[in-house]
C-alpha positions in Angstrom: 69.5 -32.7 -45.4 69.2 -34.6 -48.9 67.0 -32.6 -50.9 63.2 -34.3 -52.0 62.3 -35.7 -55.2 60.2 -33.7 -55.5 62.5 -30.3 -55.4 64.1 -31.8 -58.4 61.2 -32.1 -60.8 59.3 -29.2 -60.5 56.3 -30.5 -62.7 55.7 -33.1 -59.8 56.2 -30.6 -57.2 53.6 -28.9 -58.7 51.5 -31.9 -58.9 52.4 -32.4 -54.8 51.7 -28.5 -53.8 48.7 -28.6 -55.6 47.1 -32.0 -53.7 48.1 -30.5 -50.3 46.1 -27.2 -51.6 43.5 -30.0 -53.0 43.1 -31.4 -49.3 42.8 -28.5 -47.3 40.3 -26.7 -49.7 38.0 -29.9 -50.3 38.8 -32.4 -47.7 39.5 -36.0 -47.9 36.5 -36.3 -49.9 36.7 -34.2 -52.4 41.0 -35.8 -53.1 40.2 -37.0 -56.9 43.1 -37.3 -60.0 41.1 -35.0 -61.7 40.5 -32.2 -58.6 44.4 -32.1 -58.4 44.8 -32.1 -62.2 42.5 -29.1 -62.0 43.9 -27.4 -59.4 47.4 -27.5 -61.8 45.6 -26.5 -64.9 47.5 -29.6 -66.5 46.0 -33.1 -67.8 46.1 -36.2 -66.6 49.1 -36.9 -69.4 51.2 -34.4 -66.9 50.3 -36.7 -63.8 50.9 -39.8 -65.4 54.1 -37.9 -66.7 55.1 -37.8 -63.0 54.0 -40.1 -61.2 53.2 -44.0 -62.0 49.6 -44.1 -60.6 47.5 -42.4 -58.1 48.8 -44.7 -55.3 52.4 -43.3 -56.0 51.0 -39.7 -56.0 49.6 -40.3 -52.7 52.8 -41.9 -51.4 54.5 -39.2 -52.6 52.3 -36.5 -51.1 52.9 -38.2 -47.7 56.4 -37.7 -48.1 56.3 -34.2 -49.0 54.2 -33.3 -46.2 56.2 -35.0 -43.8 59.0 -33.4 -45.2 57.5 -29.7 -45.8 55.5 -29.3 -42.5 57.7 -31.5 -39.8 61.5 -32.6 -41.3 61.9 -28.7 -43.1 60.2 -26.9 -39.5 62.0 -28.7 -37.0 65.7 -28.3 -38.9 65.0 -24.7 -38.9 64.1 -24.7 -35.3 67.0 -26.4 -34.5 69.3 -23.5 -36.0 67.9 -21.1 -32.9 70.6 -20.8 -30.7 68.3 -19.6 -27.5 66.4 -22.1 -26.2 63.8 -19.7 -25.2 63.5 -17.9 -28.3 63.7 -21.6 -29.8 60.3 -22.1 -27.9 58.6 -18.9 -28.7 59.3 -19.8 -32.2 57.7 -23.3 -31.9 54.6 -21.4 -31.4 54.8 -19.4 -34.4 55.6 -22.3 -36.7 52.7 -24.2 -34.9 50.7 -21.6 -36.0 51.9 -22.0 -39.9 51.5 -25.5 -40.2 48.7 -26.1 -42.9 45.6 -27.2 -40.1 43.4 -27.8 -43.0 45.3 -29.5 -44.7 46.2 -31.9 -42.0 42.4 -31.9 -40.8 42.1 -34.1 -44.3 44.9 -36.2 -43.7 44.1 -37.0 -40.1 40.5 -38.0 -41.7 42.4 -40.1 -44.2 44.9 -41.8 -41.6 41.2 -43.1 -40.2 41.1 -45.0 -43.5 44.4 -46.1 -44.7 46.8 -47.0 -42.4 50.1 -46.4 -44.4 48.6 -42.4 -44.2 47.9 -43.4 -40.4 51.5 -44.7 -39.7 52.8 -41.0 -41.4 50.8 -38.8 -39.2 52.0 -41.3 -36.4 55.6 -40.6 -37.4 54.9 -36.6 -37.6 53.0 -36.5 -34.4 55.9 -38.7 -32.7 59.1 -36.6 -34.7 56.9 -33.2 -33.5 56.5 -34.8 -30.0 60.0 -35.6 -29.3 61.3 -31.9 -31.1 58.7 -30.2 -28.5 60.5 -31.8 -25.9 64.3 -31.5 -27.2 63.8 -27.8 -27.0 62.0 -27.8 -23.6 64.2 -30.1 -22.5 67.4 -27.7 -23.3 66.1 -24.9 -21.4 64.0 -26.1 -17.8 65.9 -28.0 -15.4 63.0 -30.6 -14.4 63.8 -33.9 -16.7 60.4 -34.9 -16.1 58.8 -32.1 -17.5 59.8 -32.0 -21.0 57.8 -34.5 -22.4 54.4 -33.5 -20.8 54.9 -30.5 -22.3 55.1 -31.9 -25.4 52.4 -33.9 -24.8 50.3 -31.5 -23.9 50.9 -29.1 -26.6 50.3 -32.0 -29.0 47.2 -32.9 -28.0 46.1 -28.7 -28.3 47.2 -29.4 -31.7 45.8 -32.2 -32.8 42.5 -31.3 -30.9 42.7 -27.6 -32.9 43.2 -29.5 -36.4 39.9 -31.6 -35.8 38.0 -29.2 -33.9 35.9 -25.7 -34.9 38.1 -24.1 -33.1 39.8 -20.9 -34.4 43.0 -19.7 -34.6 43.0 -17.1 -31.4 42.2 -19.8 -29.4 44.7 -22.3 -30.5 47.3 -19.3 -30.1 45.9 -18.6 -26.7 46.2 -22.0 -25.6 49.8 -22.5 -26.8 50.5 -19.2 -25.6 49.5 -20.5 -22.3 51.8 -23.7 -22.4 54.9 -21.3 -23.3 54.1 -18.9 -20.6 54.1 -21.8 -18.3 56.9 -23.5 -19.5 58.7 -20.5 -19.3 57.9 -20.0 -15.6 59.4 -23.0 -14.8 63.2 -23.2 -12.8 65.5 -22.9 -16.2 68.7 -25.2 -16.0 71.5 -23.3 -14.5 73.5 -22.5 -18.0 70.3 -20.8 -19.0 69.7 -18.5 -16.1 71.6 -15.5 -17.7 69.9 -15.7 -20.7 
């Protein structure tokens, strides 16, 4: 995995960490230039140091959520050799993604559509990583990817709900302990 732009340059990964922090604090609403400069204790000098214009910032931002709360989660999945403890830890890093941040940016997707086509991407690469690691451990091919859809949708419907964070545990909780019940493929019986 090539490492981000923005892992180079730490004054714009400042700039990036603090517009995420920006988003899931005020909401799409309150996303301003000068709310992010704020939130850095820099000036707009430093932003325009970094980045070309707000509209760069933003594509940027995109791209380092994608890459911080999807790309980064699901490579470090992937290096769990069980499949079942591969599972149990999808729940865990369900539970870490940043909801209130993505709360914003679902709100924003409803607005711009090259933010829409991101969270499209990330729902779809989340999707499809939900079902790679069912898929490796229950022997029912069909299975897999109603899982996954399934535990997307108690995702998404958390991050836009008033929902709280027991309840979004307990209802992934109850998708793993079903999954789990399920007849495992027969190279993962003895584990």
């Amino acid at each position: 995995m090539s490492e981000s732009p923005s892992a180079l340059d730490p004054l714009r990964s400042r700039f990036l960490d603090a517009g995420l922090r920006v988003l899931a604090r005020d909401g799409y609403g309150g996303f301003k230039q000068s709310t992010v400069c704020a939130e850095t204790g820099l000036t707009t000098g430093g932003f325009y140091h970094s980045f070309k214009s707000w509209r760069d910032f933003e594509t940027a931002l995109i791209e380092h959520w994608k890459t911080e709360a999807t790309a980064n989660v699901v490579a470090q999945l992937r290096t769990i050799g069980s499949p079942v403890d591969r599972i149990l830890a999808v729940v865990e890093a369900s539970r870490n993604l940043p909801h209130h941040t993505e709360r914003a940016l679902r709100v924003w997707s409803s607005k711009d559509p090259d933010v829409a086509a991101a969270v499209r991407e990330v729902d779809r690469t989340r999707c499809e990583a939900v079902a790679e690691f069912v898929g490796d451990l229950i022997a029912d091919p069909d299975e897999p990817e109603q899982i996954a859809a399934h535990s997307l949708m108690v995702l998404v419907g958390y991050q836009c709900s008033d929902a709280g964070p027991e309840e979004f545990e307990w209802a992934m909780r109850r998708i793993v302990d079903r999954t789990l019940s399920l007849p495992c493929k027969a190279d993962q019986t003895s584990e």
